[in-house]
Structure formats: C-alpha cells, structure tokens
N, C-alpha and C positions, 0 to 999 in steps of 0.2 A: 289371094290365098295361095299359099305358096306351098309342097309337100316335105315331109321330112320323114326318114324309114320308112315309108310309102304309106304315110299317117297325114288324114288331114289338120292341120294344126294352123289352125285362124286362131291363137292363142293370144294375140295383142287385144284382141276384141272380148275377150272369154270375159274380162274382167269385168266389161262393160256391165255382163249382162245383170249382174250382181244387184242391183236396184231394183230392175224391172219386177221383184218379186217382194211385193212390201212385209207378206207374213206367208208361214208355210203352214198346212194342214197336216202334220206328221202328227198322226194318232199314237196311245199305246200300242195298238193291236201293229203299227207298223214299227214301234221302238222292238216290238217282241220278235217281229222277223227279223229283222236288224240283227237284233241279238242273237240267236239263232243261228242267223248264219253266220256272225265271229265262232260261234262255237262249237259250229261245227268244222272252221279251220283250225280252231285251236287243238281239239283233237282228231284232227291228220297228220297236223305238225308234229304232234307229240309221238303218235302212232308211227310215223317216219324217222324220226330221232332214235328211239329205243329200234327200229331196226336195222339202221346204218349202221357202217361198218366207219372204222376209225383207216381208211385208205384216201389216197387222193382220187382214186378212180371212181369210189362209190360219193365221195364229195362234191368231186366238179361234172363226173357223168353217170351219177344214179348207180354206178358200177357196171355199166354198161347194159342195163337189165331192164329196159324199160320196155313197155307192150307198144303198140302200135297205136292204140288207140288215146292214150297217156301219151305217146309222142304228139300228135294232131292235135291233140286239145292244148298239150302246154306250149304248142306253136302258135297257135290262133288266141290262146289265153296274152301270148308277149306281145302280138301284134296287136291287138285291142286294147287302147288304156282309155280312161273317160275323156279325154279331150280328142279321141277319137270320135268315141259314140256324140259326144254335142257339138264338134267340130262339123260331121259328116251328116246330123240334121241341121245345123244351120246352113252346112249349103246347100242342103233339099231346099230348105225354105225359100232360097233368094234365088241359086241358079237350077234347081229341079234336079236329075239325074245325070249330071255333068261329071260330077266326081265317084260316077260308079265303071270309069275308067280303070282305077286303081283298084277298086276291088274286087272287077271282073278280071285282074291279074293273077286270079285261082291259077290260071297254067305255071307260072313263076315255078308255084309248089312241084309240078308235075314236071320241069325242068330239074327239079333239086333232086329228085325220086328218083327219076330214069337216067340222068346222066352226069351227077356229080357225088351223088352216093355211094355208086362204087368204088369212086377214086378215094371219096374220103374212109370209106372200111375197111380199104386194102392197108391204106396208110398208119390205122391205130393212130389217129392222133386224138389230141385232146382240142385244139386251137385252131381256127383258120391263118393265123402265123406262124406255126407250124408248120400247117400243109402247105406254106409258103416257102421255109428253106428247104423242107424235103424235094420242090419241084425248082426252085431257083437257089436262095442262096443265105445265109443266116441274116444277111445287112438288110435283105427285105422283109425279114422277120419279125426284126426289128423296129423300122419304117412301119408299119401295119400297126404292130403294137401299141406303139406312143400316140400315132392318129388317132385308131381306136381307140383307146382309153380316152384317151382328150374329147372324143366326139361323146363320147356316151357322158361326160361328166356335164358340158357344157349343154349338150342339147336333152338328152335323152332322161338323165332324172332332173334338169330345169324342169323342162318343159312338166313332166312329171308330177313332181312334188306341187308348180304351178296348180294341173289340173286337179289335184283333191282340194287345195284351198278354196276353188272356186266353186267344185262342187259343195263341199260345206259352206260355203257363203252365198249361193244362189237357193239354195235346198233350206237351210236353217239360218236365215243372215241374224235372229234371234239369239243366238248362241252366245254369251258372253261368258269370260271367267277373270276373278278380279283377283290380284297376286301381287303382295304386298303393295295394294296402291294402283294396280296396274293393271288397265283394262286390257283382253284378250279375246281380238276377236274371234270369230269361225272361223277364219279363214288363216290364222295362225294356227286354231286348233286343229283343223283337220288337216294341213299340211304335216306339222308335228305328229300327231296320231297315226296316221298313215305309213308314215316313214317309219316310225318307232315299231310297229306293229308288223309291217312287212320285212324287217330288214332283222327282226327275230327271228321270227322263222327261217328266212335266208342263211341267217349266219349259223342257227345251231342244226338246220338239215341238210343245209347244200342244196343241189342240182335236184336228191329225191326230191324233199319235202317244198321245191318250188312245181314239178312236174307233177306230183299227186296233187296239191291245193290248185294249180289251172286246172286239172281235172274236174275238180268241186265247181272253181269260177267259173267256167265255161257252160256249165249248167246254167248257175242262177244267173248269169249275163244273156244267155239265149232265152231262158224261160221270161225274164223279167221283161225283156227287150220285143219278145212275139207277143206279149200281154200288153203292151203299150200300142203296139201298130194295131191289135184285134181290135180294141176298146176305141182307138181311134178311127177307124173306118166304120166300128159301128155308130159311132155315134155321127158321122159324115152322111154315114146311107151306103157309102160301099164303093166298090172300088170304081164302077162305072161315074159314081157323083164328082169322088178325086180328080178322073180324067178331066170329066167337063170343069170345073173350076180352076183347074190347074194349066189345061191349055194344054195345046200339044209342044209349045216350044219347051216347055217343063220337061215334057220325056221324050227328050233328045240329047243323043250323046255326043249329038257330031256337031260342036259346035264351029261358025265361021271364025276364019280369021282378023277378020273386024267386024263388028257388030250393026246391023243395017241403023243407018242414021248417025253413024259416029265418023267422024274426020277425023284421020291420023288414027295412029296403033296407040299412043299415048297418052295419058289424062292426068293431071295433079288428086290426089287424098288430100285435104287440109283437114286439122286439125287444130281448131284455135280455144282459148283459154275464158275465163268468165268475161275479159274487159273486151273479147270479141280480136284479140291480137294470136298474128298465129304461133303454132308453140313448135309444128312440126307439119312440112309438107313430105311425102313420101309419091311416088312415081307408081303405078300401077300400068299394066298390061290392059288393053279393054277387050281384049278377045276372049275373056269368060274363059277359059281353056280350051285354046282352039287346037283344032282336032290335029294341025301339024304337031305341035308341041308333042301331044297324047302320044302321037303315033309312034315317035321316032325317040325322044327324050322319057318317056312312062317307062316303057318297059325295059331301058337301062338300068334307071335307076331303082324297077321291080328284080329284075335278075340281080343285080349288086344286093341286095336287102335279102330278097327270099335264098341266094344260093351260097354268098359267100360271106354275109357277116354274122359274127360269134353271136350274136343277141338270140337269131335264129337256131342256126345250124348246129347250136350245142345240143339243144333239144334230139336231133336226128342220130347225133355222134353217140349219144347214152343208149342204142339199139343193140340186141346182141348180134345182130347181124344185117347183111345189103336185106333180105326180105322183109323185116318189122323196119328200118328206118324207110325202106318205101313205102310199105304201107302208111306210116303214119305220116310220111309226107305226102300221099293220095288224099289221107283222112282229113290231114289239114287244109289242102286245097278244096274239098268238097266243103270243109265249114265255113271256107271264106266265100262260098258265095252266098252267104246270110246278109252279112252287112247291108246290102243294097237292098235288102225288102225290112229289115232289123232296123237299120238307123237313118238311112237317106231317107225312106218313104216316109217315117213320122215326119221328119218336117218338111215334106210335101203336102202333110196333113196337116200339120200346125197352120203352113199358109191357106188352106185351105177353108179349116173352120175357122181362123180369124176372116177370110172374106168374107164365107156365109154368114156370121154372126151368132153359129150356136152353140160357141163360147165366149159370152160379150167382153171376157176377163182376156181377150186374145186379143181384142180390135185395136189397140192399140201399139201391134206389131205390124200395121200397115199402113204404108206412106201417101202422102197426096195422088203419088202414080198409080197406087193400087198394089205397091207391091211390097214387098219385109223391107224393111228400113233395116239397113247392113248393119245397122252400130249395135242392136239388138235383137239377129238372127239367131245368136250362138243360144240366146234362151228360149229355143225351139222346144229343145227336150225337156229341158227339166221344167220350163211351164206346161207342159202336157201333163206332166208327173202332179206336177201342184193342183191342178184345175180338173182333169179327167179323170183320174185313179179314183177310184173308193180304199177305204184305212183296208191293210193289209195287205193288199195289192202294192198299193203305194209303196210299201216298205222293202218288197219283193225288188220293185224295178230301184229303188234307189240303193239296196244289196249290192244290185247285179254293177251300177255303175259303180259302188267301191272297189267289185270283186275286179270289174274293167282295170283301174288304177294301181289296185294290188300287184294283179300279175304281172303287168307290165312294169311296173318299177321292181319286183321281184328276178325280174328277169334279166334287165338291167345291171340289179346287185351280183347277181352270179356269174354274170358275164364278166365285166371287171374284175370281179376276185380272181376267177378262172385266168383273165391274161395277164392279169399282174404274178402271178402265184406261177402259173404255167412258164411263160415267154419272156419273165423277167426275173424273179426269185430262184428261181429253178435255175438257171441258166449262170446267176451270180454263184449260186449253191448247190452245184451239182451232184455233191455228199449227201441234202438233206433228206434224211428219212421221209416216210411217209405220214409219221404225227405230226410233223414241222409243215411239211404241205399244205395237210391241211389246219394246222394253226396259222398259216401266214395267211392264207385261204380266207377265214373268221374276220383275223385281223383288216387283210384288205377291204371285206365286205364292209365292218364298221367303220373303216375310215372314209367309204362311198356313202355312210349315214352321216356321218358327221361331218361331211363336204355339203351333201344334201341340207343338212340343219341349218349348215352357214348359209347356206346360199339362199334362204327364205328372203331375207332384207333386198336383196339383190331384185329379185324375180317379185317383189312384192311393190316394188317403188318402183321401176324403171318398164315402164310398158312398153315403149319403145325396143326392149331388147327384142321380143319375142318375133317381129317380123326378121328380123335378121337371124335366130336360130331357125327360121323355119328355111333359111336360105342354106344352112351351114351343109346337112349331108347331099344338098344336091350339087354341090361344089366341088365335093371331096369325093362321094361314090366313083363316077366316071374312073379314075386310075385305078382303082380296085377292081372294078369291073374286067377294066383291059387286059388285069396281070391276071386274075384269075380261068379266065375264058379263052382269051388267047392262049394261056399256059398250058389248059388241058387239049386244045383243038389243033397246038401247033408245037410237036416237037422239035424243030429249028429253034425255039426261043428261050435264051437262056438268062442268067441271072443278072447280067449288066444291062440287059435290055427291058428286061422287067422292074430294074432298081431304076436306071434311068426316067420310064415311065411313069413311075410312081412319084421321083422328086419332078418331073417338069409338070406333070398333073395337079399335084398339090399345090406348087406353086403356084400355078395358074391360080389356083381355086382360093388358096388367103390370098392373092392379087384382089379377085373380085369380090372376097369379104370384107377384108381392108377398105376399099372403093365405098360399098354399101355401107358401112359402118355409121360413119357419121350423118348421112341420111336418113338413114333409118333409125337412131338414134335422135336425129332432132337435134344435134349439135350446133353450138353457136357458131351462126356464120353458113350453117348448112339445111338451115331452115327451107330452103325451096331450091335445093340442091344445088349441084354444080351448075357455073355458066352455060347457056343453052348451046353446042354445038360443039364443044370442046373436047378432047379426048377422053377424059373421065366421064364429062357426060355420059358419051357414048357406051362405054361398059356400064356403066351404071344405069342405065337404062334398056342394055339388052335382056330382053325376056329369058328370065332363068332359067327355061328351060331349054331357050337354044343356044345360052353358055353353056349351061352344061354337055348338049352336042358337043360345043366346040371341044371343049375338054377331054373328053372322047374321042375324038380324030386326033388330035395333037398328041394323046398318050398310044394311042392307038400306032403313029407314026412313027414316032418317037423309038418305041418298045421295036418296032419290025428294022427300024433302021441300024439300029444300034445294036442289037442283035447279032445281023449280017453282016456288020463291019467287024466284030468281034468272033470269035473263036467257036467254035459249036460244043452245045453242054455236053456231058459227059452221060451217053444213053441209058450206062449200064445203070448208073447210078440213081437215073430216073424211072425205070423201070417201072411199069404198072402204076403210073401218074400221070400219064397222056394214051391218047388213043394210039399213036403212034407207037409207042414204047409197050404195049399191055400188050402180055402173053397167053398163046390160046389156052392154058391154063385160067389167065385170070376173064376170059372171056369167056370158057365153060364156065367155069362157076357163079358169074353174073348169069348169064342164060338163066342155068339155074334156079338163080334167085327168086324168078318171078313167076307167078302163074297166070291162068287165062280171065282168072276174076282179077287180078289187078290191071289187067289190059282193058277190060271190060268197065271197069270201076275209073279208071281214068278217063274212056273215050267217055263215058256220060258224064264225067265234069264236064268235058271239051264242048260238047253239046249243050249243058246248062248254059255255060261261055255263051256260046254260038248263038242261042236263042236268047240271051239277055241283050245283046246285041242286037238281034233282027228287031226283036219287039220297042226295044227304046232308042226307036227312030225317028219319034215324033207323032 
C-alpha cells in the first residue's frame, strides 16, 4: 500500500471489493437523505453563483474573502475523497493503526500556518508557481506548472473518478441503465454522475462555490463517519472489547523493519487468472510500514502536500489576511485528527466483529490465519454501511462518502483551471481582461471534465495502473519539497539552483516510474519482474519510500551546489520571501497577526499528536 497526496490509496484492490456485497439494503427513507443532501448542494452553489463576482480573484480565490473556519473545512473537505475513507479502513482492518502516521501529520497544517503563510500573503499571489518565480525565477514557474498539471490529471481525478464508481458499485452494484441496447453499469453511473455534478458547480462558482459546499461536506462526512464507529463499537461491546480482539500489535504505530518470522525485506504479490496461470507478479515491501520509512520519508512528502501544493494551499491564499489563513490552517490541522478514530478504527471494528461473529454476514472477511484476507479488506467500510446501519442512517454515511469524493475531485477541478488560467494563459496573454480569466478558468475546468470522462475506460479496465499512480507523487514531491523549503530558509539560493533541482529530482523520479511501469502493469515479459540481482532489479525493488529519500538528498545537493557555483540572487528583488530578506516591517506585522488563542489552539493539536502517539504503542 503505497501513499499518494498523503492519501491512503490501495486503489488496485478497491475494485476487488465490488462482489463481496451481493445486494444492498438502501431504503427510501435512505434515497431521501441522499437526496437531501444533493439539495442542499445545489442551493449553495446556486447561492454562491448569484453572489460572485465576474473577476479572476473572486474565481480562483473566493476574492480573497474567505473565513477561517470555510478555510479548515475546504482544506480537510480536498484532503478526504472516498478512497480515502475505505482505503484508511481497509488498512485498519488488516494492518490496525499503522497508517495513522499520515494522519497524525495534523502539525504539517501548523507548518503551513506559522511559517509559510506569511510569505505567501506578502506575496499576493494566486499559485504556488508563482510564489516560485517571485522567489527564483520564471523557468521554474514553469517547471512546476506542467508537473503539476500532469500530476493532478493522471493521479488525482484517476484515482478520483476511480473512487465514486466503486463506491457506486460496492454500495448499489444493482444499479443498471440500459441505452439503446446497452447495458450501464453502476460503476459507469456513478463515475459519470459524480464528475458531471461536481465539475458544475466548479465551473460556474469557482474557488467560492468549491469552499462553501466543503463547508456543508465536511459536516455530513464527520457526522455520517462518527455514526458509523458509534453503532460499531456499540454493537462490539465497546472499546475495551475492540482492544482485546484486535491485539495490541493492531494498535501499534511503530512498526518493525521486517516483520518477526519473515526472511529478507522482500516477498512476490502473484496474481493469477481462472486457468490458475500468472497474469501479474508485483514486488511488495514486508515491513508493513516500518517505522524508518514513517520517520524520515512521511513527513517530506506531508510538508510537500500540506505546504506547497496548489490542491491545498489555494484554500489558505483566498484569506483576507496572515490572521484568518492561520487560523484556518490551525482549524484544519485540528479536523485532521478525526480521521484515525473516523475511518481507521471502523475497520478495526470490521475486523473485529467478523472474528466475534456478531455479524455472521462479515465472517467471510477472515482468513485461515484468522486475519482480513488483503484482496477484500477495502470492503471494510462500506460492508459496515450495508450490514450495521438501520434505513436513514445508512443514507446519511453513504452522503457523507459522496460528499468525501465530491470535494476532493472539486478541488482538484479548481486547482487545474487556477494554474492553467493563472501560470499559463495569463502569461501567453498578458492583455487579457478579467472576463477572459475567468472564462478560460470555466473553459480549463470542463476540459479537466472531459479528460476525467475519457479517462473512465482507462481506469475501468486496467487495474494494474493504480499501484503505479499511487507510486507517481511520491517520486515527484521530493524536488518541490527542496525548492520550496530550502527557498524560504536560505537566502543564498537562487534560481539556477532551484531549476537545476527540480530537473535532476524529476528525473530521477520518471527514471523510477519508468522502471515500475511495466511491473506494475503486468507487462509481457514482465510478469515476475526484472532478472533477480540486476540493476533495474534493484531500483525497482527499493522501498518507495527510501527512493523518495534518496530524491531528496540528490535535489537537496544538487540545489546547494549549483547555487554556490553560480552567482548570488538578487536580495532586493526577493525581499519579504525568505527569512533572510523580511524586513522588520514585515516581521511587525506577522507578530501581529497572531494572537494567544492561536498559540494555545495550536499547542493542543501538538498535544492531541503527542498523545495519539503515546497511546498507540501497542
């Protein structure tokens, strides 16, 4: 299981789980919340529409008017899509609290708050390619732009669009529509649907009408989601019953770097066909996510995701000032520590009442060893949904997983229009008005739908792609990481060392996707991978998360080398974009910014942290 935007996405398996669920219990009384809550997005959207403004700035940043609390929620609303929520119980179920690493990454937030928010409020920008040439140089602007866009197409509405067909197809796999002649499953329908529906509101609100509807999601996703874990530990016996059934190795976060009774770091995945021939071996990690990776590889590619990319940070930039985008980046950090009692502990409880047996419609989620058989863990949650809910309820949690899905492929759409329209239109057209803005704005958004609608056949036949997208941002983050952090932390570093960076990082990183491709894919010829000991082997089998270290160091070097061999940037011109350069003008005014509740308000995230840690030790 491998992470991507700092989202758990065991998406090759999602499909799997699609069987496991022969018929679904969707009542009226649950079509009726269901509905309900389309309409009560529909009039937000509309509510939001009639009061925007026809500029680029109320477009791509809400007009820079957003509340704080509207910031936190449409943060947490991007980072949450449904292949989160059943991704992050299905690894409750098999590895226990292992993957509540990433989501005790709440301080990330309180990184973006305290110390990258100023730089980006001084700046008025719209883009974190932007705040790229302002601090290096236009060529890196650029560089950023194109990766980003590329990444958010391939990974981020795939992956995406992927997760609402599945949930429509594990939820309703009943669902049929027949069109001249031609059957239509759920899992067409609710990819379609989804996209059609979310990428409306996108295009005709912008940035408002995505930050008010996470507003709403973010509701029915927590309320739906703490109604799922309550109903499940009630019917467990409670949390004391969960412990004993589930072990203490379950709630432990520190896992070993080989797993006791395993020889060697590495193990074959096979995958073989009805005549029992194999169709695709892929190479897995067996150290379960060991605690070196966590340690040193997590919160790189946390900081790259929470501090400097557009999916995020746009959210923060639509503040009217450093005090509300801190805040709502505090607000945000405190609602990401949900997740880990929200979506890992159900299926810690799923595995649970399948061993107890008192839900006999579960037992068949555990293996000869007594434990969740991997191939059908991801239908943690939505068989909790099916089996444990009463009508009405039910309808509420399966809301909350569209509202999951919405916002985050919403969020997605705004992000691409913003750096196409911003970093690239803009830039060809530096005449154009502000109707034009945001009509190319509209325009890029639909063309991110209609890339999205292609891409169904793609992401619908080919399961093999999804372990390799989940590989794609943690290849690529590391040099954004470097140019951004080292940018603000070291005025020496100027924009040949920062461009350099970024092309030998990249490189690196399609070097090692290239590699994994055909593997991971199942290619002919590449069925049980490369020859054992060979060079490609060897990359091809380093644990991705200590390539992406390596990636890291290399751009890391790279950037400080080339830098100092080169000519020193020009101070004046960077002014108030590094610590080095910020004048005690603009370091009064941050002072300023903050008050003693936000100091307060942060150190008891740090504390939540702190204690989610001590407790799940085991």
């Amino acid at each position: 299981m491998i992470r991507v935007s700092n989202k758990t996405m065991p998406a090759a398996l999602l499909l799997q789980t699609a069987p496991a669920v022969a018929h679904t219990h969707i009542t009226a009384l649950d079509w009726v919340m269901i509905a309900l809550y389309f309409g009560i997005l529909l009039c937000v959207a509309w509510w939001v529409v009639r009061k925007g403004k026809n500029n680029a700035a109320d477009y791509f940043l809400a007009g820079r008017n957003l509340g704080w609390w509207i910031i936190g929620a449409s943060i947490f609303a991007s980072n949450i899509g449904s292949e989160h929520i059943v991704g992050l119980a299905g690894s409750g179920a098999t590895s226990g609290v292992a993957m509540a690493h990433y989501e005790l990454h709440a301080w990330c937030l309180l990184v973006l708050g305290w110390v990258f928010v100023p730089f980006y409020m001084r700046s008025m920008v719209f883009t974190m390619p932007e705040f790229l040439e302002r601090r290096f140089n236009e060529k890196s602007r650029y560089v950023l732009s194109i990766v980003s866009l590329i990444t958010f197409v391939i990974s981020k509405i795939a992956v995406g669009i992927f997760a609402g067909g599945v949930v429509f197809g594990t939820l309703l796999p009943e669902l049929r529509i027949d069109v001249f002649g031609v059957t239509i499953d759920s899992f067409w329908i609710g990819s379609v649907l989804v996209i059609v529906l979310t990428g409306l509101y996108t295009t005709l609100g912008g940035m408002r009408a995505v930050a008010y509807n996470d507003a709403v999601q973010v509701i029915v996703l927590i309320t739906g989601s703490f109604l799922l874990t309550a109903y499940g530990l009630h019917t467990l016996g409670g949390w004391g019953e969960l412990r004993r059934l589930c072990g203490s190795d379950m709630f432990n976060l520190w896992k070993p770097l080989i797993p006791h009774g395993v020889e060697g770091t590495w193990a074959p995945v096979i995958q073989s066909d009805a005549a029992g021939r194999i169709v695709r071996q892929a190479w897995y990690f067996n150290g379960n996510f060991p605690w070196l990776g966590m340690l040193f590889c997590a919160p790189i590619i946390g900081l790259w995701y929470w501090c400097t990319d557009q999916y995020i940070v746009q959210r923060a930039l639509g503040a009217p000032n450093e005090t509300v985008a801190r805040q709502g980046s505090i607000f945000a950090a405190f609602l990401k520590l949900f997740p880990v009692y929200l979506f890992i502990i159900p299926g810690l409880i799923c595995y649970a009442l399948a061993r107890s047996g008192r839900i006999p419609e579960l037992a068949h989620m555990i293996g000869p060893d007594g434990k969740v058989i991997s191939a059908i863990s991801n239908g943690a949650f939505p068989l909790m949904v099916e089996y444990l809910l009463p009508p009405g309820i039910r309808g509420i949690v399966v809301a909350g997983l569209l509202s999951a899905l919405m916002g985050s492929l919403a969020g997605v759409f705004n992000a691409c229009s913003t750096l196409f329209t911003v970093d690239l239109y803009e830039k060809m057209r530096p005449g154009a008005s502000q109707a034009q803005l945001v009509r190319t704005g509209r325009i890029a958004t639909m063309v991110m739908i209609v890339i999205a609608l292609a891409w169904i056949p793609v992401i619908k036949g080919a399961q093999g792609l999804y372990n390799y997208l989940q590989a794609v941002q943690s290849y690529l983050a590391p040099p954004i990481f470097v140019v951004f952090f080292f940018g603000v932390f070291w005025k020496r570093l100027n924009g040949k060392g920062a461009l350099a960076a970024m092309v030998v990082g990249f490189a690196l990183g399609i070097f090692r996707m290239l590699v994994d491709t055909p593997v991971t894919l199942g290619l002919a010829g590449y069925e049980q991978g490369y020859p054992e000991g060979t060079f490609l082997w060897i990359v091809n089998n380093i644990y991705f998360q200590y390539f992406s270290v390596l990636i890291t160091v290399v751009s890391a070097v790279v950037m400080v080398t080339v830098s100092y061999a080169t000519s020193e940037p020009d101070y004046v011109r960077i002014q108030s974009l590094t610590f080095g350069t910020a004048t005690e003008e603009d370091k009064r005014r941050t002072r300023a910014s903050w008050h003693m509740r936000d100091v307060l308000t942060s150190a008891f995230v740090l504390l939540c942290i702190l204690g989610g840690y001590l407790y799940f030790r085991g």
